[in-house]
C-alpha positions in Angstrom: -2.0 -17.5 102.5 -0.3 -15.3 104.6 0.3 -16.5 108.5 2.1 -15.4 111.7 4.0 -17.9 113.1 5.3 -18.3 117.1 8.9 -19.7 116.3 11.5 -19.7 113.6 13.9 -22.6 114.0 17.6 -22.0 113.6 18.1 -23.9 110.1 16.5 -21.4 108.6 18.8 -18.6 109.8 20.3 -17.8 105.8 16.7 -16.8 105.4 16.2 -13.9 107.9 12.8 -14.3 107.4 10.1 -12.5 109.4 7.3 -13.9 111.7 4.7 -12.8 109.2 5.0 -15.2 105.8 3.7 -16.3 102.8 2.9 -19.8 102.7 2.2 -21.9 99.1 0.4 -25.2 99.1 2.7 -26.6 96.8 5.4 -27.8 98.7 9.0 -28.2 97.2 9.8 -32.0 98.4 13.5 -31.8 98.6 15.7 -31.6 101.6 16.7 -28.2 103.5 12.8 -27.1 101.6 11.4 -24.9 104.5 7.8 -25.2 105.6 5.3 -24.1 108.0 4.1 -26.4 110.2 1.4 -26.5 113.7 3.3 -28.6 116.1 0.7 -31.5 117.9 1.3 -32.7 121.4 3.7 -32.0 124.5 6.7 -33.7 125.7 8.7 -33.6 128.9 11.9 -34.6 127.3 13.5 -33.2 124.1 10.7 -30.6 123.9 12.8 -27.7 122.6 13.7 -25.7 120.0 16.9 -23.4 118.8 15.5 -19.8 117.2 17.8 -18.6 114.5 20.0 -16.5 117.6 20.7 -19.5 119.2 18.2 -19.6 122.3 16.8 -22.9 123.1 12.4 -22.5 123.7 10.0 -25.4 124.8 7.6 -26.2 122.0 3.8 -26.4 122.9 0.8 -27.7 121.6 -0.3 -25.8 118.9 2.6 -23.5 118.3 2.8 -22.6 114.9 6.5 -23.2 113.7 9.2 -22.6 110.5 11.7 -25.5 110.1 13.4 -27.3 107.1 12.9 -30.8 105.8 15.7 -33.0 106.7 17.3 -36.7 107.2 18.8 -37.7 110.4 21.1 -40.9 111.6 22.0 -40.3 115.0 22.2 -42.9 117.6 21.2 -41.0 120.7 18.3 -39.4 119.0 16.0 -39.7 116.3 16.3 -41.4 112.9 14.6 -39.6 110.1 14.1 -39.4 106.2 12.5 -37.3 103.7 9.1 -38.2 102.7 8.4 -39.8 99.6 5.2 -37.7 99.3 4.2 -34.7 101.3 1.0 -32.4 101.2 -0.9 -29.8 103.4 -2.6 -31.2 106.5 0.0 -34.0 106.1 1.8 -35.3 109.4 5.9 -34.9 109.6 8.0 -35.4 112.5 10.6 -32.7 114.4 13.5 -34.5 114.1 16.2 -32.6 116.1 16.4 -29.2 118.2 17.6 -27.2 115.0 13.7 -27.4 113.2 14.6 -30.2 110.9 11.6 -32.1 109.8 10.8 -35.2 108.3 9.2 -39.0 109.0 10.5 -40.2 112.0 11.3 -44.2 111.1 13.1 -44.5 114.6 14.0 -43.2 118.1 16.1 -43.9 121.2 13.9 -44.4 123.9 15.9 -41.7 126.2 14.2 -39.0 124.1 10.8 -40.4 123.6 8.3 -40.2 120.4 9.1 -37.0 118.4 6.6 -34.3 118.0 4.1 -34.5 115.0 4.0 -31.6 112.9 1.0 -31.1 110.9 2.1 -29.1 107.9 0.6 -25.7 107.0 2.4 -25.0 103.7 5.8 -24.0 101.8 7.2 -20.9 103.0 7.5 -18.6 100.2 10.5 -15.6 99.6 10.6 -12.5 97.6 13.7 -12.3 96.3 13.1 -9.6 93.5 12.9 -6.0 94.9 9.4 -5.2 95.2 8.2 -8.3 93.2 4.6 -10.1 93.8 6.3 -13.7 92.8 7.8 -15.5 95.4 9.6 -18.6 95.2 10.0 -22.0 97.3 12.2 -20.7 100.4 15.4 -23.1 100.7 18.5 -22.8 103.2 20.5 -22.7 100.3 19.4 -19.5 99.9 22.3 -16.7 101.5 24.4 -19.9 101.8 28.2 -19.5 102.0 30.1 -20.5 98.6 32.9 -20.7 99.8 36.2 -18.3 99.0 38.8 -19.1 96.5 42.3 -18.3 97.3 42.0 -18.1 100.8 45.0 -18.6 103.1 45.9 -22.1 103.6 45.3 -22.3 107.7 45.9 -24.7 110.3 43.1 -26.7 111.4 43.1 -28.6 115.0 40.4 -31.9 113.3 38.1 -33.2 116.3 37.1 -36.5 115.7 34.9 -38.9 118.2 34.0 -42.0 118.8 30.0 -41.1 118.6 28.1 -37.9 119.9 28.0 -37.0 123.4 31.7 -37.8 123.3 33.2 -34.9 124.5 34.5 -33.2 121.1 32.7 -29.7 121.6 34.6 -29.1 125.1 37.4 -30.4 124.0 37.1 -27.7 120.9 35.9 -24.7 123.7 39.6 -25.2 125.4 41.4 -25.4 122.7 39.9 -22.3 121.3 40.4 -20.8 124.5 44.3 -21.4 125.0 44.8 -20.2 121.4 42.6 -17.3 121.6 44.5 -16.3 124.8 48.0 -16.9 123.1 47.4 -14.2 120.6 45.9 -15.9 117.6 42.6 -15.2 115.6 40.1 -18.5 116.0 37.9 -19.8 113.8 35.6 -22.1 115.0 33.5 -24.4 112.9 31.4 -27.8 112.4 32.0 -29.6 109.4 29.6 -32.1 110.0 25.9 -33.3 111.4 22.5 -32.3 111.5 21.7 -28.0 112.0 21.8 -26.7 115.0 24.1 -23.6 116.0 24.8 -24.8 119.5 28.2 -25.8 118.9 30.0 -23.2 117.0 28.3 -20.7 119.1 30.0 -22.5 122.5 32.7 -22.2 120.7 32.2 -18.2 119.9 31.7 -18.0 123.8 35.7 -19.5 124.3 37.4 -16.8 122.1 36.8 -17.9 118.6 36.4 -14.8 116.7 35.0 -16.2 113.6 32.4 -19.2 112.7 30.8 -20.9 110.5 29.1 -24.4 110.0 27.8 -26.8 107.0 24.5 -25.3 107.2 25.9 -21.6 106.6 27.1 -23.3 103.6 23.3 -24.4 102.6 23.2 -27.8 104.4 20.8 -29.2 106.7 22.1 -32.9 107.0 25.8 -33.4 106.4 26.3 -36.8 104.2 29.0 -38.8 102.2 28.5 -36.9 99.0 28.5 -33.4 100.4 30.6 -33.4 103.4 33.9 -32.7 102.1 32.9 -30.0 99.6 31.3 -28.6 102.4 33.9 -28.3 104.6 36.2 -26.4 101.7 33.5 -23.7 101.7 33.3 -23.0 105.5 37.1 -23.6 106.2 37.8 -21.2 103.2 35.1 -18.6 104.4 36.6 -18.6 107.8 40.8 -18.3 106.5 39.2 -15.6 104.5 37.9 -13.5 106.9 41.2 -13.6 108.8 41.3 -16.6 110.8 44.9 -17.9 111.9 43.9 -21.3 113.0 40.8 -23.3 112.7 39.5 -25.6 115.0 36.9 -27.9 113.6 35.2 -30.2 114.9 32.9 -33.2 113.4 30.2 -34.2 114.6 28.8 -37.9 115.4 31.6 -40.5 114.8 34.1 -41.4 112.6 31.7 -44.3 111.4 28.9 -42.7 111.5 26.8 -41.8 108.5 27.2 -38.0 108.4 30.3 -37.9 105.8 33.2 -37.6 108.5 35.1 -40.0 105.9 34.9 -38.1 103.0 36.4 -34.9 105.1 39.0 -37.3 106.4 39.7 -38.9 102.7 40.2 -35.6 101.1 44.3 -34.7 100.7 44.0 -31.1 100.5 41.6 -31.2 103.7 44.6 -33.3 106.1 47.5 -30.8 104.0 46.1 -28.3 106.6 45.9 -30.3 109.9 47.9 -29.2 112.3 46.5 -31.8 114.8 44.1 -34.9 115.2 42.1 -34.9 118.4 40.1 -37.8 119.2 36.9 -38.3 122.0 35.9 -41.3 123.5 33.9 -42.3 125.9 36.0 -45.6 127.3 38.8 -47.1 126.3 37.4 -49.7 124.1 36.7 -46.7 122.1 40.0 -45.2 122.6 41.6 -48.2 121.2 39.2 -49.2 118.2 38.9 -45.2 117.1 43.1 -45.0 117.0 43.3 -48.0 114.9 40.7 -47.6 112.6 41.9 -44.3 111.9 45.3 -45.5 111.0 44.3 -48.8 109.0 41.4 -46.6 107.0 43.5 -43.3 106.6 46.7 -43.6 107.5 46.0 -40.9 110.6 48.0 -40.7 113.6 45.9 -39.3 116.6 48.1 -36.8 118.4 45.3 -35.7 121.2 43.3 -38.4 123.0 40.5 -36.3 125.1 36.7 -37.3 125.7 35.2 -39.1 129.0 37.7 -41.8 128.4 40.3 -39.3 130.1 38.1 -38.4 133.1 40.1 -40.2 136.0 43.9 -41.3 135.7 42.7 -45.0 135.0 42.1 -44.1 131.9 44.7 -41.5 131.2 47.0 -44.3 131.9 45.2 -46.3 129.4 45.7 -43.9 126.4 49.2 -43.5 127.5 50.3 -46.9 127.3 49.5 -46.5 123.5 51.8 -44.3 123.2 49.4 -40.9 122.6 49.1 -37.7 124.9 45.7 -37.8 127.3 44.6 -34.6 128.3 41.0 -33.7 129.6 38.7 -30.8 128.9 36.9 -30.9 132.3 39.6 -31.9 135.2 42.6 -29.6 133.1 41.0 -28.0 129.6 43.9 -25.5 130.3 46.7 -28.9 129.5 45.0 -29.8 126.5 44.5 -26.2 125.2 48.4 -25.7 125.9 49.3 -28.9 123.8 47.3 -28.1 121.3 48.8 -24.5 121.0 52.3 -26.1 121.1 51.1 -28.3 118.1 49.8 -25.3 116.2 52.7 -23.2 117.2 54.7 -26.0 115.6 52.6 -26.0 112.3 53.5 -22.5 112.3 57.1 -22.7 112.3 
């Protein structure tokens, strides 16, 4: 069956594929699996989707659209899981902005029901030059495999209390004071569910290079694939001539997208040069610092997030004995410490 679909979603971007596909009813039930659907319904809230060049569009009642199957945890949005079983004509769920697509088993309320997706078939690819035999298209496929041997960078770790915590513009100023001071910036994501909206605000602030788990092949970061993950995006980036890194992770540092494992891993922390951490309060603030030191033995040498937004709560952080310095009132004084920590790292 061939079929010309209205929107590509940005998980499939290692793809490149075309509007006009090839579409197989026998559908490849694993996760990152990418499949035409027809989307059913409108919404007034989180009604959008990212194409593969980052621009957000509003989805529509019958718009015929490319995602990826998927899993998602996240606390301010939808909660989703691969089906067990999965067919043409079947319903499936848009799970987040990125395109990825599975059952919806839960939702916040602040971004309503998710979309149903009726599914139209398996995209196929042509990999073989001028070949008639397509196979099952996956995001795997392109992926990044990371580079062995590639410099041994500093990395600037963001780590939050949750999403919505403030980590990416804390990232954007710390890539901008860096950038500004001379040095080459990579920018990436280590962890969370696709969507390219992060590393690309991050382009925007000087970072000159990035990457992010799902250039590496991954739809849904996890325990089990988080770490080795993150060694093949921090290695593609050192190897195409970043200086520093900044990285940031996304959800929390308990959440269920693998921020542990990254955080567990010895030859991961070798290369921090710096531990920011994002909170929204100081509850946060507190619990976040300590866990991190009981679980991993981590000091936190940044405190940013909405927890810093007034000086009642820079005064809070302080009395713990950890820099506060905020993205929005002065991302200028948290870029500059951070540089001085890098600079320091450096020799």
């Amino acid at each position: 069956m061939r079929l010309t679909v209205d929107k590509i979603a940005s998980v499939t971007r290692n793809l490149k594929l075309s509007r006009t596909l090839t579409l197989s009813d026998d559908i490849l039930l694993e996760e990152g699996s990418v499949l035409a659907v027809r989307v059913h319904g409108e919404k007034s809230t989180y009604n959008q989707l990212e194409d593969t060049h980052g621009r957000w569009m509003t989805l529509h009642d019958g718009d015929l659209v490319v995602g990826a199957l998927g899993k998602r945890h996240a606390l301010h949005g939808y909660e989703g899981v691969v089906p067990e079983s999965l067919k043409v004509g079947d319903t499936i769920n848009m799970l987040n902005i990125g395109g990825v697509m599975g059952r919806c088993v839960s939702y916040n309320p602040d971004v309503g029901r998710p979309f149903g997706l009726e599914v139209l078939g398996q995209v196929q690819i042509f990999p073989e030059f001028q070949s008639r035999q397509g196979i099952p298209a996956h995001v795997r496929h392109n992926a990044l495999t990371g580079v062995q041997g590639a410099p041994k960078v500093p990395i600037v770790f963001i780590l939050g209390t949750c999403m919505n915590a403030g980590k990416t513009l804390a990232g954007s100023a710390m890539v901008r004071a860096l950038h500004q001071a001379g040095y080459k910036v990579g920018g990436a994501k280590l962890t969370g569910i696709s969507l390219m909206r992060d590393t690309l605000h991050l382009y925007d602030h000087g970072a000159e290079v990035i990457a992010d788990f799902t250039d590496a092949g991954v739809v849904c970061s996890g325990p089990d694939n988080a770490a080795p993950t993150a060694h093949k995006v921090l290695s593609t980036l050192a190897a195409r001539g970043a200086d520093v890194i900044v990285a940031e992770t996304g959800d929390g540092v308990m959440g269920e997208y693998g921020v542990q494992a990254i955080l567990a891993d010895p030859e991961l922390r070798a290369q921090c040069a710096c531990f920011v951490f994002c909170a929204n309060d100081p509850v946060g603030v507190a619990g976040g610092v300590e866990y991190l030191a009981r679980e991993f033995g981590i000091r936190v040498d940044i405190v940013a997030g909405p927890a810093t937004d007034n000086a009642v709560g820079m005064r809070f952080v302080e009395r713990l004995g950890i820099p506060a310095r905020n993205a929005r009132v002065d991302p200028r004084a948290l870029g500059d410490l951070a540089l001085e920590l890098v600079q320091r790292r450096l020799g």
